[in-house]
Residue frames relative to the residue before (quaternion, step in Angstrom):
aa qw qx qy qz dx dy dz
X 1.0000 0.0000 0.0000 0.0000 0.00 0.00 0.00
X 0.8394 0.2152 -0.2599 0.4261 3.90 0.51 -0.69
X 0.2737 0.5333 -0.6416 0.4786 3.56 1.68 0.86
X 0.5826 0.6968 -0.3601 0.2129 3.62 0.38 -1.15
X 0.7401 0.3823 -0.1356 0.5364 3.19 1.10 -1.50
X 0.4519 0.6629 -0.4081 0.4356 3.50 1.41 -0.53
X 0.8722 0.3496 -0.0738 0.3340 3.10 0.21 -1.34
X 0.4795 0.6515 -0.3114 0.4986 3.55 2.06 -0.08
X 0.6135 -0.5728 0.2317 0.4918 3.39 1.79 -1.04
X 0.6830 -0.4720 0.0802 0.5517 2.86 1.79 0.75
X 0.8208 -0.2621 0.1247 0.4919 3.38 -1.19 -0.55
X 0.7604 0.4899 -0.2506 0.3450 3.13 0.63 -0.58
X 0.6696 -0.5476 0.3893 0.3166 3.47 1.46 -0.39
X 0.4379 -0.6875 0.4098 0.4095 3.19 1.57 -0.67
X 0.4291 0.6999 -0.5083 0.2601 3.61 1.44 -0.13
X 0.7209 0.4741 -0.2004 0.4641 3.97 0.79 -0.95
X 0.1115 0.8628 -0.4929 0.0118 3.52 0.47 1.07
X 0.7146 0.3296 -0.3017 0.5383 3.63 1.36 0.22
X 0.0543 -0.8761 0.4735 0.0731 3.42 0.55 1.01
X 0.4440 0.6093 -0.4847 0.4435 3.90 1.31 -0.46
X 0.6969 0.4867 -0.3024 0.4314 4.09 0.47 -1.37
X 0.6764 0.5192 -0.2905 0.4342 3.54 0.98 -1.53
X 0.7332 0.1740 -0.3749 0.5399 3.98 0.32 -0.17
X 0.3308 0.7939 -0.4850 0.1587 3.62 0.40 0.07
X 0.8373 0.4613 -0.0215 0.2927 2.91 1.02 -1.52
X 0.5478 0.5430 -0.3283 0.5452 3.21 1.60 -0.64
X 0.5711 0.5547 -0.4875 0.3586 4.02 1.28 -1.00
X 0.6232 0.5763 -0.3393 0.4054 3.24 0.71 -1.82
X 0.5679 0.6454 -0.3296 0.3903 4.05 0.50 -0.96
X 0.7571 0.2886 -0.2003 0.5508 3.44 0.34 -1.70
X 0.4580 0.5938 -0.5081 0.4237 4.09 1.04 -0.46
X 0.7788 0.4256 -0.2650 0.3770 3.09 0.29 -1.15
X 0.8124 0.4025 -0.2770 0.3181 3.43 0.80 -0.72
X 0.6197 0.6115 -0.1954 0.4516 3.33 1.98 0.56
X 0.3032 0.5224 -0.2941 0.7408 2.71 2.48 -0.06
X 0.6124 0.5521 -0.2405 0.5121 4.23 0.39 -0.82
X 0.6578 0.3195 -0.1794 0.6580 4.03 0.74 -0.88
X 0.7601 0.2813 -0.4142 0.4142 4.12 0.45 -0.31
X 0.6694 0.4753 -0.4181 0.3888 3.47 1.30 -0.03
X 0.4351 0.6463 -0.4066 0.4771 3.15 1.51 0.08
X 0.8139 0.2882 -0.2673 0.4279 3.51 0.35 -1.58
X 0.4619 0.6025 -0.4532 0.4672 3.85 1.23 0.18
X 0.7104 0.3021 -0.3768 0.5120 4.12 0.58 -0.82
X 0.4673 0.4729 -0.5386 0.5176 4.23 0.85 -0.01
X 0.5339 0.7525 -0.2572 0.2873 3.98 0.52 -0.68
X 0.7523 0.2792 -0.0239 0.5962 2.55 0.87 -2.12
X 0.5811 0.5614 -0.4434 0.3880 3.80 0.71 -0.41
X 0.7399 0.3516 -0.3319 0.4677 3.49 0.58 -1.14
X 0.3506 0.6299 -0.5017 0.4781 4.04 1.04 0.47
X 0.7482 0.5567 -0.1416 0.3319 2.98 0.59 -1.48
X 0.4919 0.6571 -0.2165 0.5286 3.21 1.91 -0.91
X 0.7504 0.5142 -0.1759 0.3761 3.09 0.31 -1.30
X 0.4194 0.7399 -0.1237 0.5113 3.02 1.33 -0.38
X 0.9431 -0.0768 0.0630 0.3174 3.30 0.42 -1.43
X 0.6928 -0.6602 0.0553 0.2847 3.21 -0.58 1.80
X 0.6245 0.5095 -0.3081 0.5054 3.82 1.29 0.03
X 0.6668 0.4346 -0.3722 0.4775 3.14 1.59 0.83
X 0.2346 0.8644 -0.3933 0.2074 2.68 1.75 -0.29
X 0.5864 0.6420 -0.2757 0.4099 3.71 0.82 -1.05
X 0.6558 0.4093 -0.1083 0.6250 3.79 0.94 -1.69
X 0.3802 0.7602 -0.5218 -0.0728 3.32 0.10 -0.03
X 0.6978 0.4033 -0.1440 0.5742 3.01 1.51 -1.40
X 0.4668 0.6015 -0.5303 0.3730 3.65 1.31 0.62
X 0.5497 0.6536 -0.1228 0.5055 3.07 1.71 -1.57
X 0.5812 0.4671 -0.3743 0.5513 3.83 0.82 -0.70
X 0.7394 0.5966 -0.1975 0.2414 3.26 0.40 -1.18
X 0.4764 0.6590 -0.0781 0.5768 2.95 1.88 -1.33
X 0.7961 0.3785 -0.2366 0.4087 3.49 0.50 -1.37
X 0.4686 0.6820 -0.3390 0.4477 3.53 1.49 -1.12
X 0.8515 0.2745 -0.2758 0.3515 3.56 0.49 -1.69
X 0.4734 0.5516 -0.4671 0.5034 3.84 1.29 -0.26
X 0.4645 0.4426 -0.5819 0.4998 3.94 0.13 -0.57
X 0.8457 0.3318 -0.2530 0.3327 3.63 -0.62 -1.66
X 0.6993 0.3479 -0.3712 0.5022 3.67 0.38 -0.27
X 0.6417 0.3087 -0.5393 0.4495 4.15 0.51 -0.06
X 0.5294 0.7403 -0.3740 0.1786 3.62 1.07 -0.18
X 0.6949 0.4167 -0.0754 0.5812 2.43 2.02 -1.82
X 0.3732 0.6663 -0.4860 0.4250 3.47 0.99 0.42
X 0.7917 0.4237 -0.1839 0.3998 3.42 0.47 -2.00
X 0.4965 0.5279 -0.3539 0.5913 3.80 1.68 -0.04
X 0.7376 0.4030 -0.3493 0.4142 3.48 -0.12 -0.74
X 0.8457 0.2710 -0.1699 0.4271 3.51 0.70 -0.84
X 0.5353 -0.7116 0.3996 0.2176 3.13 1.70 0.15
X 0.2570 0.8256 -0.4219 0.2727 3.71 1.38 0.54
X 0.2813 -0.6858 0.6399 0.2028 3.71 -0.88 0.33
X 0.6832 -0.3769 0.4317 0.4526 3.29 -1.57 0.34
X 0.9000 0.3438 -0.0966 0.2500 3.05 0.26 -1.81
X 0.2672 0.8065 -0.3355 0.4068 3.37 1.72 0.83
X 0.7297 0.3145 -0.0308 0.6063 3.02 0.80 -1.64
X 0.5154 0.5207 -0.4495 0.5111 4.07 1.04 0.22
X 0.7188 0.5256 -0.2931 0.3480 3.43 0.78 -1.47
X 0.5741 0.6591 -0.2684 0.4048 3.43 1.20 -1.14
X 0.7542 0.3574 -0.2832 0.4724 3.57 1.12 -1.45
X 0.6166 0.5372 -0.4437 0.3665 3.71 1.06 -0.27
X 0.6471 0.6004 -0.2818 0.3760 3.17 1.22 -0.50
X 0.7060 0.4143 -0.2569 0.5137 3.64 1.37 -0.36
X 0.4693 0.4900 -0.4746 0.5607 3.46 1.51 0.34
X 0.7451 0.3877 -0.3975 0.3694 3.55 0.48 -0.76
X 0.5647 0.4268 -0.4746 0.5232 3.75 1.22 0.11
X 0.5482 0.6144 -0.3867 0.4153 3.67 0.43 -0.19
X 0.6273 0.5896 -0.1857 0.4737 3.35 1.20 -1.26
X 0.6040 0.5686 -0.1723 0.5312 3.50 1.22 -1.79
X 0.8028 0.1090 -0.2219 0.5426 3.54 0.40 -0.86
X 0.2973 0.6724 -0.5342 0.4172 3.64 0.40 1.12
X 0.7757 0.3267 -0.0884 0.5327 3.30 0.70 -1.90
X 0.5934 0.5560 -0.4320 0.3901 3.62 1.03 0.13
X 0.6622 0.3793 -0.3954 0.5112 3.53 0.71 -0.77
């Protein structure tokens, strides 16, 4: 029985005859959604900057320092693990202004 399928074209039967397109798409997906989590942990980043900044935090500061230290090291290790360019996580935001834009000129 699994020479059978062997010899039909494998597990599948032969039904998947472009197999390069067929896993493409889920990578590109999770790419995208890990570029999505560093622009996320980049606008938590820029807020607690923003904190620092201002005198009713004055109190947290070194809580807020502390905070910023450990986001630095985890978007670091992020852009390692997945290997991420600068211009990855740029392209992504130019791209949702230019859908923003698209449904602007529609309504």
């Amino acid at each position: 029985m699994r020479d059978e399928k062997i010899k039909k074209g494998g597990h599948h039967g032969g039904r998947h005859k472009d197999h390069g397109s067929h896993h493409r798409g889920p990578k590109t997906f999770r790419r995208g959604r890990a570029i999505a989590f560093l622009e996320m942990m980049n606008l938590k980043r820029s807020t607690i900057m923003d904190q620092l900044d201002k005198p009713e935090f004055q109190s947290i500061n070194q809580i807020l320092v502390g905070e910023l230290k450990a986001i630095d090291m985890l978007i670091n290790e992020f852009i390692q693990l997945f290997e991420i360019q600068e211009n990855e996580a740029g392209d992504k935001k130019r791209e949702e202004k230019e859908k923003g834009m698209e449904s602007n000129e529609t309504n």
